[in-house]
C-alpha positions, 0 to 999 in steps of 0.5 A, a space after each residue: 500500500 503506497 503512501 498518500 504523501 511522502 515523508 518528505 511533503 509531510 515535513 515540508 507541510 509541518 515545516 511550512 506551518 511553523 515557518 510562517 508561526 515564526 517568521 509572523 509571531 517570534 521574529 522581531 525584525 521591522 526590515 521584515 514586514 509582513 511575510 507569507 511563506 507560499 511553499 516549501 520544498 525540502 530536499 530528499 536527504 533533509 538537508 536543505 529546505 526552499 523557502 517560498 515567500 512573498 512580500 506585498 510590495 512591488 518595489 523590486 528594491 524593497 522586495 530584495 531589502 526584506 528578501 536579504 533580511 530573511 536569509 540573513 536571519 535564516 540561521 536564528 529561524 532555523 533555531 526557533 523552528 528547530 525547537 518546536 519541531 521533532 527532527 534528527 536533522 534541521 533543513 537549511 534555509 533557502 529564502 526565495 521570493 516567489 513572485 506568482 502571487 504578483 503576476 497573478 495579481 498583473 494578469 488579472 488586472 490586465 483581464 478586467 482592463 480588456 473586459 470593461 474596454 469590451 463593455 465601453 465599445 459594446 456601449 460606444 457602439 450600441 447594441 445595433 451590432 449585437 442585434 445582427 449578429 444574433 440575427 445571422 446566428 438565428 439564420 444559421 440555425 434555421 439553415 441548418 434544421 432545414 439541411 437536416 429535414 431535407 437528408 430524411 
């Protein structure tokens, strides 16, 4: 019987949770900020652990000032979560930014621009051109039911 999750996806979920506990609750550094740990994805030796978090800020240079203040205190991180969590071996800290929230936020955003610049030409335009086309639609449906009567 095969495992639903591997021991490995199992420390990173725990590994996770804490993370976030620690970096929002116990850490005192105001170069921080608010943080959200996205995702952790720790090797298979335990020996190293990948860090995803994300930052609200769009400033690249803010992104990179807070990116560095976590890394420079992954060693007290590692520490803190060390202790809460039971293992033989503590992953080592790798702090990456990941900007997926950010470009899913772009890309969005970029969607609904497209969507009210349609409704504005819808209305610009008025709805004469929609009439027609539901016109056109109609007699394409008529046509083909009376294709379909005239094969029995």
């Amino acid at each position: 019987m095969a495992k639903e999750f591997s021991r490995t996806r199992r420390i990173a979920q725990q590994l996770q949770q804490e993370l976030a506990q620690v970096v929002q609750r116990d850490m005192k550094d105001p170069r921080v900020g608010f943080v959200t740990v996205n995702d952790v994805d720790v090797s298979r030796d335990l020996s190293y652990a990948k860090v995803f978090v994300t930052f609200f800020e769009e400033d690249k240079d803010v992104v990179q000032e807070k990116l560095n203040a976590l890394i420079s205190a992954a060693p007290y991180i590692r520490t803190l979560v060390a202790g809460r969590m039971k293992l033989r071996v503590m992953p080592e800290l790798r702090f990456i930014y990941d900007s997926s929230l950010v470009e899913g936020m772009r890309m969005s955003n970029l969607v609904s621009q497209v969507i009210n610049q349609d409704k504005a030409k819808q209305q610009q335009f008025g709805s004469e051109d929609a009439s027609v086309e539901d016109e056109v639609q109609a007699d394409d449906i008529a046509d083909d039911a009376d294709e379909t009567k005239g094969k029995d």
